[in-house]
ZASEBA-568876 format. One line per field, with one value per atom (N, C-alpha, C): residue in one letter; x, y negated, z negated. Coordinates in nm, 4 decimals, padded with zeros to 6 digits, always signed. Each point is the difference from the previous one (the first is absolute). Layout:
BEGIN
r: A / ...;
px: X / ...;
py: Y / ...;
pz: Z / ...;
//
This chain:
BEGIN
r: X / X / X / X / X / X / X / X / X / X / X / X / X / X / X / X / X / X / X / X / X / X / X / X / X / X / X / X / X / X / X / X / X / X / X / X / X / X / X / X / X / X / X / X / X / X / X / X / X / X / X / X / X / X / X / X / X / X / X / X / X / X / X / X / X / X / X / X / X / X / X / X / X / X / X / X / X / X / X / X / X / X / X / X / X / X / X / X / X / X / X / X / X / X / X / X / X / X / X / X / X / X / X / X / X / X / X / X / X / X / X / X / X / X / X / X / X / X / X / X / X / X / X / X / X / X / X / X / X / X / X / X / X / X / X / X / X / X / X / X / X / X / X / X / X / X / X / X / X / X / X / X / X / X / X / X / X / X / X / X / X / X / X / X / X / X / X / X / X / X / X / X / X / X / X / X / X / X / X / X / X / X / X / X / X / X / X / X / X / X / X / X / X / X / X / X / X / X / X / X / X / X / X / X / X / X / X / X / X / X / X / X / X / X / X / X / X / X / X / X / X / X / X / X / X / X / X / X / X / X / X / X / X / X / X / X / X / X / X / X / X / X / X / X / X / X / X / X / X / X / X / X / X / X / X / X / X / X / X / X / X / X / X / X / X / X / X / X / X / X / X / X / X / X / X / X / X / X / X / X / X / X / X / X / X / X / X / X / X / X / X / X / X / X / X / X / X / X / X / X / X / X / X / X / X / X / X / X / X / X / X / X / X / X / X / X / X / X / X / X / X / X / X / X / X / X / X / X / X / X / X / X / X / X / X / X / X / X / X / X / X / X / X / X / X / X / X / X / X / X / X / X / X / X / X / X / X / X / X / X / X / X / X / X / X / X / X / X / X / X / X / X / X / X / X / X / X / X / X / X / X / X / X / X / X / X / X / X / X / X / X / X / X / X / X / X / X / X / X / X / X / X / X / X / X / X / X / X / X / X / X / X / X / X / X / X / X / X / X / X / X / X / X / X / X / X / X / X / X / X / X / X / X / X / X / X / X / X / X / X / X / X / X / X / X / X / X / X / X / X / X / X / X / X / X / X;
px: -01.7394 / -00.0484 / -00.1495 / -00.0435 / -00.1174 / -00.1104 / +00.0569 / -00.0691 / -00.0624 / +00.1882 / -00.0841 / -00.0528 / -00.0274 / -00.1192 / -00.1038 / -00.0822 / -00.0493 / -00.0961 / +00.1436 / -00.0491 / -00.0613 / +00.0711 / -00.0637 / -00.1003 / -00.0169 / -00.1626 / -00.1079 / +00.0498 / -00.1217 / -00.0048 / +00.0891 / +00.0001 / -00.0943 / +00.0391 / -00.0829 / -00.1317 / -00.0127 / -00.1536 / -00.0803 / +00.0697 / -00.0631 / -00.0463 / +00.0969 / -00.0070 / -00.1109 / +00.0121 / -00.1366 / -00.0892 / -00.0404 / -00.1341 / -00.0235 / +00.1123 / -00.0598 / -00.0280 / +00.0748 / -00.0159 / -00.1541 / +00.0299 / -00.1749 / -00.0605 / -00.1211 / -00.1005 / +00.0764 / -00.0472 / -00.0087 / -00.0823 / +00.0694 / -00.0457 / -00.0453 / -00.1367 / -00.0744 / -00.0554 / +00.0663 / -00.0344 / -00.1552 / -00.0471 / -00.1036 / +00.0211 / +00.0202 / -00.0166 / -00.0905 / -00.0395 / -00.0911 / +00.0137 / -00.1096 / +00.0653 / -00.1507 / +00.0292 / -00.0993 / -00.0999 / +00.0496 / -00.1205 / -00.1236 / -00.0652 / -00.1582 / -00.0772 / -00.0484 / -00.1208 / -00.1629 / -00.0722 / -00.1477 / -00.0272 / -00.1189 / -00.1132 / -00.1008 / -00.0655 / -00.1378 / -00.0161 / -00.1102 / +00.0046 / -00.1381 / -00.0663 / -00.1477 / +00.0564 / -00.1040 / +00.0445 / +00.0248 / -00.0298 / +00.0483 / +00.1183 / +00.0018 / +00.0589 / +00.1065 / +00.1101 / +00.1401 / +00.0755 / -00.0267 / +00.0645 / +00.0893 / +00.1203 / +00.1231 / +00.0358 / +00.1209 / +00.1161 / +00.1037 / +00.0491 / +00.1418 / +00.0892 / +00.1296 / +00.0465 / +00.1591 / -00.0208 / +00.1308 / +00.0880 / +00.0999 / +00.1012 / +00.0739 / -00.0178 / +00.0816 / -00.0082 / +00.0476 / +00.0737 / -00.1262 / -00.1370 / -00.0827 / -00.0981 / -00.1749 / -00.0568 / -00.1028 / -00.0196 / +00.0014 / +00.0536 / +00.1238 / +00.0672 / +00.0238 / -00.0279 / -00.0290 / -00.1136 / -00.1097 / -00.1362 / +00.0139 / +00.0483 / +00.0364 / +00.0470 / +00.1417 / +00.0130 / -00.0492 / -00.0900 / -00.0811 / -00.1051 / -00.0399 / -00.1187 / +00.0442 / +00.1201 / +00.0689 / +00.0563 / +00.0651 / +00.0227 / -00.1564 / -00.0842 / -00.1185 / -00.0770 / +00.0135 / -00.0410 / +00.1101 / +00.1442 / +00.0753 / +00.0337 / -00.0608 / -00.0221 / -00.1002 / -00.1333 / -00.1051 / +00.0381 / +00.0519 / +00.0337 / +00.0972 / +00.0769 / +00.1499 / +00.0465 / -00.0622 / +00.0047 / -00.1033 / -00.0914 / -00.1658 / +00.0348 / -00.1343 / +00.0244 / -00.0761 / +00.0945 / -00.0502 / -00.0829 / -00.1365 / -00.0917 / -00.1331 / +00.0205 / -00.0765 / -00.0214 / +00.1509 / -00.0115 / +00.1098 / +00.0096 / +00.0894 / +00.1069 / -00.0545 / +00.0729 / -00.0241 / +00.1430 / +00.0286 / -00.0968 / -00.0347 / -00.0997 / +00.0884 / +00.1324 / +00.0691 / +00.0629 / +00.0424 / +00.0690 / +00.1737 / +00.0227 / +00.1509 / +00.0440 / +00.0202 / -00.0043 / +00.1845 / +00.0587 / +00.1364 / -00.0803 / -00.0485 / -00.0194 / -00.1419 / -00.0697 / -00.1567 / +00.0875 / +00.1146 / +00.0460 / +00.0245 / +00.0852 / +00.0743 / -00.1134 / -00.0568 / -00.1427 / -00.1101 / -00.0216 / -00.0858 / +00.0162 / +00.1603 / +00.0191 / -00.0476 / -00.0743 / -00.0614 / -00.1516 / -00.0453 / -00.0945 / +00.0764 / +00.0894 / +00.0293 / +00.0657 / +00.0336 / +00.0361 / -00.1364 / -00.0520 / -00.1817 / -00.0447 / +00.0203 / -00.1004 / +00.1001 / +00.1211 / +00.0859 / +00.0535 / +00.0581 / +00.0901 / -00.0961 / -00.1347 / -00.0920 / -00.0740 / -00.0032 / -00.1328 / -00.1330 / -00.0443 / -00.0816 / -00.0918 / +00.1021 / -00.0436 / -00.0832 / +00.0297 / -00.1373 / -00.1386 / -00.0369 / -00.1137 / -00.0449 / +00.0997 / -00.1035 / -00.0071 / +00.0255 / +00.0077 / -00.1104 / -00.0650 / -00.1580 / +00.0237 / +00.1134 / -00.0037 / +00.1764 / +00.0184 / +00.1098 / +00.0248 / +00.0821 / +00.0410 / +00.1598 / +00.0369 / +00.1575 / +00.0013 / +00.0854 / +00.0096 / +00.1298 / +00.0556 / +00.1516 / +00.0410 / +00.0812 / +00.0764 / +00.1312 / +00.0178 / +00.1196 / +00.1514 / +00.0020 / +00.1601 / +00.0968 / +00.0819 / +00.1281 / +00.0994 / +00.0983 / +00.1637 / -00.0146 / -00.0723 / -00.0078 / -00.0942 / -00.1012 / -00.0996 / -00.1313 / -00.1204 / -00.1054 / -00.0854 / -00.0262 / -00.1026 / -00.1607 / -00.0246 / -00.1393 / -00.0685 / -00.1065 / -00.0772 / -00.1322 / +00.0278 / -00.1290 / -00.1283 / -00.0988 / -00.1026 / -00.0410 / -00.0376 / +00.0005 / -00.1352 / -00.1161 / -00.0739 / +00.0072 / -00.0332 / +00.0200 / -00.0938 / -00.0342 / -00.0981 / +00.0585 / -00.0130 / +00.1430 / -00.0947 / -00.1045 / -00.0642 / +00.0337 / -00.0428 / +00.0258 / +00.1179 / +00.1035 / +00.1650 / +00.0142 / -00.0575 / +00.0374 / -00.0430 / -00.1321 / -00.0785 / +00.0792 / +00.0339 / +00.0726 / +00.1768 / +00.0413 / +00.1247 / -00.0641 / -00.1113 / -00.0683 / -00.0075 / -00.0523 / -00.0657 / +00.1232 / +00.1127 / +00.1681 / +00.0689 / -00.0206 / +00.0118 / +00.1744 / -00.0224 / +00.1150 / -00.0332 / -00.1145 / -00.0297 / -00.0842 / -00.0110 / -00.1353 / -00.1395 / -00.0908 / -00.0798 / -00.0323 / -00.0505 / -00.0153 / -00.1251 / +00.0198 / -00.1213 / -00.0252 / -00.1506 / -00.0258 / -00.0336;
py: +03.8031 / -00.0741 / +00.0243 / +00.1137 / +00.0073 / -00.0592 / +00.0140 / -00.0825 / -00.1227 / -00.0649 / -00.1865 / +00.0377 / +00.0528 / +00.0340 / -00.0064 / +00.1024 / +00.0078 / -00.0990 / -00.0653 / -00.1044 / -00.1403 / +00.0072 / -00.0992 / +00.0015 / +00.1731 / -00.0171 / -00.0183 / +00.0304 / -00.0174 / -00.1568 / -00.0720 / -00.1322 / -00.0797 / +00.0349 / -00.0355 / +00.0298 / +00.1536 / +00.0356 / -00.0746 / -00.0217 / -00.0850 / -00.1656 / -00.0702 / -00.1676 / +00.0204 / +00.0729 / +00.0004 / +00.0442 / +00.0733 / +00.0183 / -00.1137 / -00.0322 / -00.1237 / -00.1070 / -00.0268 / -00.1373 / -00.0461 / -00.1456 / -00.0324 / -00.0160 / +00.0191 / +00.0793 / -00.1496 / +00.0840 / -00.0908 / -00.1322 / -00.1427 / -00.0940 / -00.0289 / -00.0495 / +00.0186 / -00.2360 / -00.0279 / -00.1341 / +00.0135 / -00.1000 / -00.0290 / -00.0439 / +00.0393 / -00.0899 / +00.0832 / -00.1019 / +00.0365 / +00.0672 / +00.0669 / +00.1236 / -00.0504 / +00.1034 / +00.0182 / +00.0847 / +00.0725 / +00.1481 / -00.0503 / -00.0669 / -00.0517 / -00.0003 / +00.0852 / +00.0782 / -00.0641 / -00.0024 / -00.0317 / +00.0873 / +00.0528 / +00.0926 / -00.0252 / -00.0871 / -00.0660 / -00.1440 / -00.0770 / -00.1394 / -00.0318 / -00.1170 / -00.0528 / -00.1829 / -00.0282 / -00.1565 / -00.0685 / +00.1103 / -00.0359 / +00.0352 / +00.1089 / +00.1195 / +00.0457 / +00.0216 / +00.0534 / +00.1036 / +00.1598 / +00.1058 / +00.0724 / +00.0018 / +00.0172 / +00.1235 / +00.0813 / +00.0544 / -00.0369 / -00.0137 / -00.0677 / +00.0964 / +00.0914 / +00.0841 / -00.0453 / +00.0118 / -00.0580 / +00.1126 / -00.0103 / +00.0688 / -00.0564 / +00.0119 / -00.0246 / +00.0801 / +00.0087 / +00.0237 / +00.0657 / -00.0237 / +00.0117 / +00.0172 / +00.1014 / -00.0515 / -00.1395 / -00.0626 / -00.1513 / -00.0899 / +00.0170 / -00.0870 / -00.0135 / +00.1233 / +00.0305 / -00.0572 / +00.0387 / -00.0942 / -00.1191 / -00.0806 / -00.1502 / -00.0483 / +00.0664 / -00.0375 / -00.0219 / +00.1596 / +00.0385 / -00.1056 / -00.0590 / -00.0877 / -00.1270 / -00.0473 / -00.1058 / -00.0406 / +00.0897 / +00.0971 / -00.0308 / +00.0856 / -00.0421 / -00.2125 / +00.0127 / -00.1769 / -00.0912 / -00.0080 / -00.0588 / +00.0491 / +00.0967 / +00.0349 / -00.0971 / +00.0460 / -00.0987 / -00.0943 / -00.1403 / -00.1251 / +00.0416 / +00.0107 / -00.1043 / +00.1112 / +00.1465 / +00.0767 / +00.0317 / +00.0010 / +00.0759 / +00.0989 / +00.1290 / +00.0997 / +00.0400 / +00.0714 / +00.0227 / +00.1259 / -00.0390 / +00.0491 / -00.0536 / -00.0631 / -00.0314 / -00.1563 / -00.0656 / -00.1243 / -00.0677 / +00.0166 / -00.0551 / -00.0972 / -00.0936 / -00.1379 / -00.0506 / -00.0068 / -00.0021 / -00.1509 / +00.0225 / -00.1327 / -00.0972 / -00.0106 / -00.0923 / -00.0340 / -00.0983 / -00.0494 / -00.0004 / -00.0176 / -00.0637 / +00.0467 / +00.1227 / +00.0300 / -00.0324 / -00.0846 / -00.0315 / -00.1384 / -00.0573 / -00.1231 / -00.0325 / +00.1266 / -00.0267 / +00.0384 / +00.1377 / +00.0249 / -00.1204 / -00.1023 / -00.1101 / -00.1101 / -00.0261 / -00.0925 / +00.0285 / +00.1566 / +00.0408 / +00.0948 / +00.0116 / +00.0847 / +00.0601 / -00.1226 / +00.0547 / +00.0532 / -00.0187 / +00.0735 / +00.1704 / -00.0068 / +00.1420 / +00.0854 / -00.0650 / +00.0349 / +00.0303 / -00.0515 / +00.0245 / +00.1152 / -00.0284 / +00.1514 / +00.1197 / -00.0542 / +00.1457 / +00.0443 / -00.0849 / +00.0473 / +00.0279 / -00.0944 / +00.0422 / +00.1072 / +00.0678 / +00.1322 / -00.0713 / -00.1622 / -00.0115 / +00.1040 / +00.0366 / -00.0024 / +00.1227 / +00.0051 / +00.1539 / -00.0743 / -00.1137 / -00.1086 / +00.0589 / -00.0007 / +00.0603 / +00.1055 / +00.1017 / +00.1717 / +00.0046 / +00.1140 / +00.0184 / +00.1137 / +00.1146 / +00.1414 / +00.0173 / +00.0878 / +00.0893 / +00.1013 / +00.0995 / +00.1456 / +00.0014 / +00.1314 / +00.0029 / +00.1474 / +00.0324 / +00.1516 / -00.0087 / +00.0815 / +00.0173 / +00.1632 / -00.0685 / +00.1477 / +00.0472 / +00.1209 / +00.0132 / -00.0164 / -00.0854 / -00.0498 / +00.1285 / -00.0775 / +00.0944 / -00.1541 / +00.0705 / -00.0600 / -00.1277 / -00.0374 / -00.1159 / -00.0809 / +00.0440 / -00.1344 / +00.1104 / -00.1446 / +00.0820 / -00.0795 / +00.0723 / -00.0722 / +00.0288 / -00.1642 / -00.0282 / -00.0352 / +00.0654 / -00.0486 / -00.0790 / -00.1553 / -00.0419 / -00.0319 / +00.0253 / -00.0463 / -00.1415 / -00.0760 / -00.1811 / -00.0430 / -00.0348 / -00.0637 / -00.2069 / -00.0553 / -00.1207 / -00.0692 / -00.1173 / -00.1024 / -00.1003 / -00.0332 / -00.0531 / -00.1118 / -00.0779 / -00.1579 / -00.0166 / +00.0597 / -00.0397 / -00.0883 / +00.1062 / +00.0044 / -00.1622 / -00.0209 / -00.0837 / -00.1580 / +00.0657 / -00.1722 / -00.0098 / +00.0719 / -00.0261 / -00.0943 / +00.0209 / -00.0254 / -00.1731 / -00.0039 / -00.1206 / -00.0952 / +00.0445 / -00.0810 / -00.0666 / +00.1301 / -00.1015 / -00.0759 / +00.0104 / -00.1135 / +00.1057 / +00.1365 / +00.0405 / +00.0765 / -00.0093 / +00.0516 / -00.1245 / -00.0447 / -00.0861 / +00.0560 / -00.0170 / +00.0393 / +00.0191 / +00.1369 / +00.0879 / -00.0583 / -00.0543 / -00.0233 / -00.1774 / -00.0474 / -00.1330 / -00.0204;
pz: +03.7684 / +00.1136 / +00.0210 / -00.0285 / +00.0473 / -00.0900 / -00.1238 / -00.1474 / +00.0376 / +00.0673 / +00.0463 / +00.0943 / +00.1053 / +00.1136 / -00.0904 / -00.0658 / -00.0979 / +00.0134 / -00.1387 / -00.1051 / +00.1047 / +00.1360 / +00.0595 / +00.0704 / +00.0761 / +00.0516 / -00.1353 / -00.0769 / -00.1120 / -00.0273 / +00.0012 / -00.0548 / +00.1645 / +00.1093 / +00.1098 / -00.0157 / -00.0191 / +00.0139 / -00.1112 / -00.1255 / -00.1031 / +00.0322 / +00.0298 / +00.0440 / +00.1573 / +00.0944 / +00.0669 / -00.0469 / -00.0805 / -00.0740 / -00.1159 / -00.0332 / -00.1175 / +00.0952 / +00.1330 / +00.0528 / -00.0008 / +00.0413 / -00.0088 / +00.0985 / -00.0060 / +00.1035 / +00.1650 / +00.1245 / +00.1100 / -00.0115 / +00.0407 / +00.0003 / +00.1282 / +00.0381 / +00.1143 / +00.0784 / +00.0841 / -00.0045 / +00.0619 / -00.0051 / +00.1093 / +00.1215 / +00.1735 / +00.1109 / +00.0796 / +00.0927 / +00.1006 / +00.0971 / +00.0204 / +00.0798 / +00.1076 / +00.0809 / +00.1078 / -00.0094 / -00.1054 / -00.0087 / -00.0268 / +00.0220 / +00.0000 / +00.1283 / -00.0024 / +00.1410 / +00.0023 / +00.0678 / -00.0069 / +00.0183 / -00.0847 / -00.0214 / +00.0501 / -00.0802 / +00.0711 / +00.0069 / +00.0889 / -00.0261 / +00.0850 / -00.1021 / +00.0370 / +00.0332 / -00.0158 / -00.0080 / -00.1432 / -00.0928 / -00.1119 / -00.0853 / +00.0208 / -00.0958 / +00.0997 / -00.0670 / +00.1073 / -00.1076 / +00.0524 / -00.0640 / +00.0030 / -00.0250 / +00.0167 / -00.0842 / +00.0759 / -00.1018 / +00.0061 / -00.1649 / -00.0392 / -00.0600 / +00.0478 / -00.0682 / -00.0075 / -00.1330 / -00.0645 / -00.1004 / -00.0287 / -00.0911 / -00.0812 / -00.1414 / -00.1094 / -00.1153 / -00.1270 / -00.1148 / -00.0889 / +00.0183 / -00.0816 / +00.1084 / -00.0074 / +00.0806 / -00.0409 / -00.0772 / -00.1062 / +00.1379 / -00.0298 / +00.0920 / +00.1702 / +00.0213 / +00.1379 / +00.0536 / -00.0940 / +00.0109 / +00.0218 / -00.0888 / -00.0157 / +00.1292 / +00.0387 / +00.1100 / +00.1403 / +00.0314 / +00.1273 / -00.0069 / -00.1233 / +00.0200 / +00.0262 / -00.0873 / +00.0722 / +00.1504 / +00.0721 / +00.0998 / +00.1406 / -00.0349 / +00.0809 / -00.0406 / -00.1304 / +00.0089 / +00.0852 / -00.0263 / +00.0850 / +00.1826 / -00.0530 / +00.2152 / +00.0773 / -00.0915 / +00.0084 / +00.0382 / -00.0797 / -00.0351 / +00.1491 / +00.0249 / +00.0319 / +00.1211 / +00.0764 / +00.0312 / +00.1234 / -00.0767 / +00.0815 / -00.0072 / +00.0132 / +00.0075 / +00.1585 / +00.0494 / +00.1622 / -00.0474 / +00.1121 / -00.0195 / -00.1023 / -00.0856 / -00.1152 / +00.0499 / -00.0491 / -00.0103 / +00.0914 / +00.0707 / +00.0861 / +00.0025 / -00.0408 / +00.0210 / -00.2098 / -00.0259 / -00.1231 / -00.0467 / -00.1491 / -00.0213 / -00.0685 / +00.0089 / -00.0199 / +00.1169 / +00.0859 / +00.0972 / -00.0013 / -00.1099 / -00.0220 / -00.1064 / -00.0294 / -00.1688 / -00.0181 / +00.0051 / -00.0821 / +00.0055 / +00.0431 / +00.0083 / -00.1055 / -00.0116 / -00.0686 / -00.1247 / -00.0492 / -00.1400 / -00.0351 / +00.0711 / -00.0498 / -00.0538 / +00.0863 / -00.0628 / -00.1243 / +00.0299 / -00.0909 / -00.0901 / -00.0856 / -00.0893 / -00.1109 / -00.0404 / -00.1162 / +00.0157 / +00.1537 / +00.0060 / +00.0507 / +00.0260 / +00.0333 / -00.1460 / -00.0722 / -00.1469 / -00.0638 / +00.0508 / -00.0443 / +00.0370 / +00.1533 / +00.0303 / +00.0010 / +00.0174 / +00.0146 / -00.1250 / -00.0682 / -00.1033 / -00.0986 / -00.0354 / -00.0770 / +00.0416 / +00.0748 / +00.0762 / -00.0012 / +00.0613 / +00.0156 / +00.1162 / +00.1064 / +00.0841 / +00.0121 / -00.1395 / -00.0281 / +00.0214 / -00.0536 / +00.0299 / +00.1400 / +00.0797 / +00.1203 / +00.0621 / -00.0737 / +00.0455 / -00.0548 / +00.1013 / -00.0592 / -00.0022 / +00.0228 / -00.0346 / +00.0291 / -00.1088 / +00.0422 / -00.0352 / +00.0417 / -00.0767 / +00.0653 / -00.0869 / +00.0160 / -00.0043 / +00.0725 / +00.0311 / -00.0284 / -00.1250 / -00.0620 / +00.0628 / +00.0687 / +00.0087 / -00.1183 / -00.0295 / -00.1056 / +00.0313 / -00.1383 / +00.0234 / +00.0477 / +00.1011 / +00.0372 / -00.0083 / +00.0059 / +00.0573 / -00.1298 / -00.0985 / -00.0862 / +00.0450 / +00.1436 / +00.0002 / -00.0164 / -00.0247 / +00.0460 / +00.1150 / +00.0990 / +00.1530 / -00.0610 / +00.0522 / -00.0347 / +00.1143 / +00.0748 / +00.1402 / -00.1095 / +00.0146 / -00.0466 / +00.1284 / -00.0632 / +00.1642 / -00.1244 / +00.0463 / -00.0524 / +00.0863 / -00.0311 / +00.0786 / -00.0258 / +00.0678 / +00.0028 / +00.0353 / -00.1054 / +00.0594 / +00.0786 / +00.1241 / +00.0591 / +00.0006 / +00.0230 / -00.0262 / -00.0986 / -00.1140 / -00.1363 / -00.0291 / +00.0191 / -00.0024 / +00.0886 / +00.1642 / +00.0785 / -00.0864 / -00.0650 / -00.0422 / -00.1449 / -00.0787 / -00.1264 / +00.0402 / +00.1652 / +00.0375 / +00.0396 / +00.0617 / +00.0522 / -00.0555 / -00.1456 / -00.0981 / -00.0751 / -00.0216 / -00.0386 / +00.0427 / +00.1162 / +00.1539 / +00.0465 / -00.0062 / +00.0066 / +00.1695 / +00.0759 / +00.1443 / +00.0049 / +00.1103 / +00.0623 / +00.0270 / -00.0125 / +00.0322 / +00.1816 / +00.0017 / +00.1564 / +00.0419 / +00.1394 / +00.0571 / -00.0261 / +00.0495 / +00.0317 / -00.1709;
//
Protein backbone atom coordinates (compact mmCIF):
# COMPACT_ATOMS: atom_id res chain seq x y z
CA UNK A 1 0.00 0.00 0.00
CA UNK A 2 2.39 2.39 0.71
CA UNK A 3 4.40 1.61 -2.69
CA UNK A 4 1.07 2.93 -4.60
CA UNK A 5 1.14 6.02 -2.19
CA UNK A 6 4.54 6.24 -3.39
CA UNK A 7 4.28 5.54 -6.85
CA UNK A 8 1.49 8.16 -6.98
CA UNK A 9 2.86 11.17 -5.16
CA UNK A 10 5.71 10.79 -7.51
CA UNK A 11 3.56 10.44 -10.62
CA UNK A 12 1.66 13.87 -9.25
CA UNK A 13 4.76 15.66 -8.30
CA UNK A 14 6.05 14.73 -11.88
CA UNK A 15 2.81 15.85 -14.29
CA UNK A 16 2.86 19.32 -12.16
CA UNK A 17 6.31 19.99 -12.86
CA UNK A 18 6.08 18.85 -16.47
CA UNK A 19 2.69 20.77 -16.84
CA UNK A 20 2.87 23.81 -19.02
CA UNK A 21 3.82 26.99 -17.80
CA UNK A 22 0.49 29.41 -16.59
CA UNK A 23 -1.54 30.84 -19.40
CA UNK A 24 -2.05 34.60 -18.74
CA UNK A 25 -5.19 36.53 -20.93
CA UNK A 26 -5.10 40.16 -21.48
CA UNK A 27 -8.13 42.45 -19.75
CA UNK A 28 -8.34 45.71 -18.45
CA UNK A 29 -7.77 46.51 -15.34
CA UNK A 30 -7.80 49.78 -13.49
CA UNK A 31 -4.31 49.79 -12.21
CA UNK A 32 -3.33 52.90 -14.28
CA UNK A 33 -2.50 56.01 -11.94
CA UNK A 34 -1.28 59.64 -13.13
CA UNK A 35 2.07 60.71 -12.39
CA UNK A 36 2.49 63.75 -14.17
CA UNK A 37 0.64 65.89 -16.81
CA UNK A 38 1.32 69.25 -18.99
CA UNK A 39 -0.89 70.12 -21.79
CA UNK A 40 0.89 67.81 -23.73
CA UNK A 41 2.36 64.91 -22.26
CA UNK A 42 0.26 62.59 -19.74
CA UNK A 43 2.49 60.22 -17.35
CA UNK A 44 1.19 57.33 -15.97
CA UNK A 45 1.81 53.98 -14.05
CA UNK A 46 0.58 50.77 -15.52
CA UNK A 47 1.16 47.61 -13.34
CA UNK A 48 0.27 44.51 -14.70
CA UNK A 49 0.92 40.59 -14.08
CA UNK A 50 1.63 37.78 -16.30
CA UNK A 51 3.71 34.62 -17.32
CA UNK A 52 6.86 36.41 -18.53
CA UNK A 53 8.08 39.92 -17.62
CA UNK A 54 7.95 40.38 -21.95
CA UNK A 55 4.47 39.90 -21.49
CA UNK A 56 3.60 41.72 -18.51
CA UNK A 57 5.13 44.66 -20.31
CA UNK A 58 2.98 44.17 -23.31
CA UNK A 59 0.13 44.16 -21.39
CA UNK A 60 0.70 47.22 -18.70
CA UNK A 61 1.33 49.25 -21.87
CA UNK A 62 -1.71 48.06 -23.49
CA UNK A 63 -3.51 48.41 -20.13
CA UNK A 64 -2.48 52.29 -19.68
CA UNK A 65 -3.19 53.03 -23.78
CA UNK A 66 -6.82 51.55 -23.46
CA UNK A 67 -7.44 53.49 -20.11
CA UNK A 68 -6.39 56.48 -22.02
CA UNK A 69 -8.78 55.84 -25.00
CA UNK A 70 -12.10 54.53 -23.50
CA UNK A 71 -11.37 55.18 -19.57
CA UNK A 72 -9.42 58.54 -18.72
CA UNK A 73 -7.13 58.51 -16.26
CA UNK A 74 -8.28 60.56 -13.08
CA UNK A 75 -5.98 63.00 -12.41
CA UNK A 76 -4.05 63.13 -15.76
CA UNK A 77 -6.71 62.88 -18.25
CA UNK A 78 -9.94 62.84 -17.16
CA UNK A 79 -12.50 62.45 -19.55
CA UNK A 80 -11.63 59.38 -21.84
CA UNK A 81 -10.63 60.57 -25.64
CA UNK A 82 -12.99 58.24 -27.06
CA UNK A 83 -16.78 58.93 -26.32
CA UNK A 84 -18.46 55.59 -27.01
CA UNK A 85 -15.87 52.96 -27.15
CA UNK A 86 -18.35 49.72 -28.08
CA UNK A 87 -19.73 51.91 -30.52
CA UNK A 88 -16.18 53.66 -31.88
CA UNK A 89 -14.59 49.48 -31.66
CA UNK A 90 -17.52 48.65 -33.94
CA UNK A 91 -16.94 51.47 -36.55
CA UNK A 92 -13.31 51.68 -36.36
CA UNK A 93 -11.76 48.21 -36.04
CA UNK A 94 -9.23 48.19 -38.08
CA UNK A 95 -7.95 51.27 -36.81
CA UNK A 96 -7.88 49.67 -33.38
CA UNK A 97 -6.22 46.41 -34.84
CA UNK A 98 -3.78 49.04 -35.93
CA UNK A 99 -2.93 50.76 -33.03
CA UNK A 100 -3.60 48.04 -30.55
CA UNK A 101 -3.00 44.75 -31.84
CA UNK A 102 -0.11 46.19 -33.96
CA UNK A 103 1.80 48.29 -30.87
CA UNK A 104 1.37 51.31 -32.87
CA UNK A 105 0.62 53.00 -30.04
CA UNK A 106 4.26 53.04 -29.18
CA UNK A 107 4.15 55.97 -32.10
CA UNK A 108 3.18 58.02 -29.26
CA UNK A 109 5.08 57.18 -26.06
CA UNK A 110 7.85 59.48 -25.78
CA UNK A 111 9.37 57.54 -22.71
CA UNK A 112 9.01 54.47 -20.79
CA UNK A 113 10.64 52.15 -18.21
CA UNK A 114 9.47 49.00 -16.45
CA UNK A 115 10.32 48.08 -13.08
CA UNK A 116 10.19 43.98 -12.96
CA UNK A 117 9.70 42.66 -9.83
CA UNK A 118 10.71 38.70 -9.36
CA UNK A 119 8.52 36.06 -10.38
CA UNK A 120 6.58 34.34 -7.50
CA UNK A 121 3.37 32.08 -7.53
CA UNK A 122 4.05 31.67 -11.78
CA UNK A 123 3.62 35.45 -12.61
CA UNK A 124 5.89 38.23 -12.95
CA UNK A 125 4.52 42.17 -11.84
CA UNK A 126 5.63 44.87 -14.04
CA UNK A 127 5.06 48.78 -12.76
CA UNK A 128 5.55 50.44 -16.23
CA UNK A 129 5.79 54.48 -15.97
CA UNK A 130 4.61 55.23 -20.00
CA UNK A 131 4.84 58.88 -20.98
CA UNK A 132 2.35 60.00 -23.70
CA UNK A 133 1.98 62.37 -26.48
CA UNK A 134 -1.70 62.74 -25.97
CA UNK A 135 -2.26 65.58 -29.24
CA UNK A 136 -0.33 63.48 -31.25
CA UNK A 137 -2.31 60.28 -30.34
CA UNK A 138 -5.76 62.76 -30.45
CA UNK A 139 -4.78 64.27 -34.19
CA UNK A 140 -3.61 60.74 -35.60
CA UNK A 141 -7.53 59.59 -34.21
CA UNK A 142 -8.80 63.04 -36.11
CA UNK A 143 -7.15 62.64 -39.18
CA UNK A 144 -8.88 58.74 -39.43
CA UNK A 145 -12.08 60.40 -38.83
CA UNK A 146 -12.18 57.93 -35.80
CA UNK A 147 -12.71 61.28 -32.93
CA UNK A 148 -13.94 64.67 -34.34
CA UNK A 149 -11.99 67.23 -34.10
CA UNK A 150 -11.94 69.40 -30.39
CA UNK A 151 -12.83 72.85 -30.51
CA UNK A 152 -14.13 75.54 -33.38
Amino acid sequence: MKFIIKITCFLGISLAACSAPKQFQYFRTGEVTCITHDSRLVKVSSIYAAGSAEQAQLFAERNAVENLLFRGIPGCYDVPIVADETASLKSHDSFYDWLIDDQEYERYMTEKTADVSAPSGGSTRVNMKITFDVPALRKEMENRGVIKKFGI
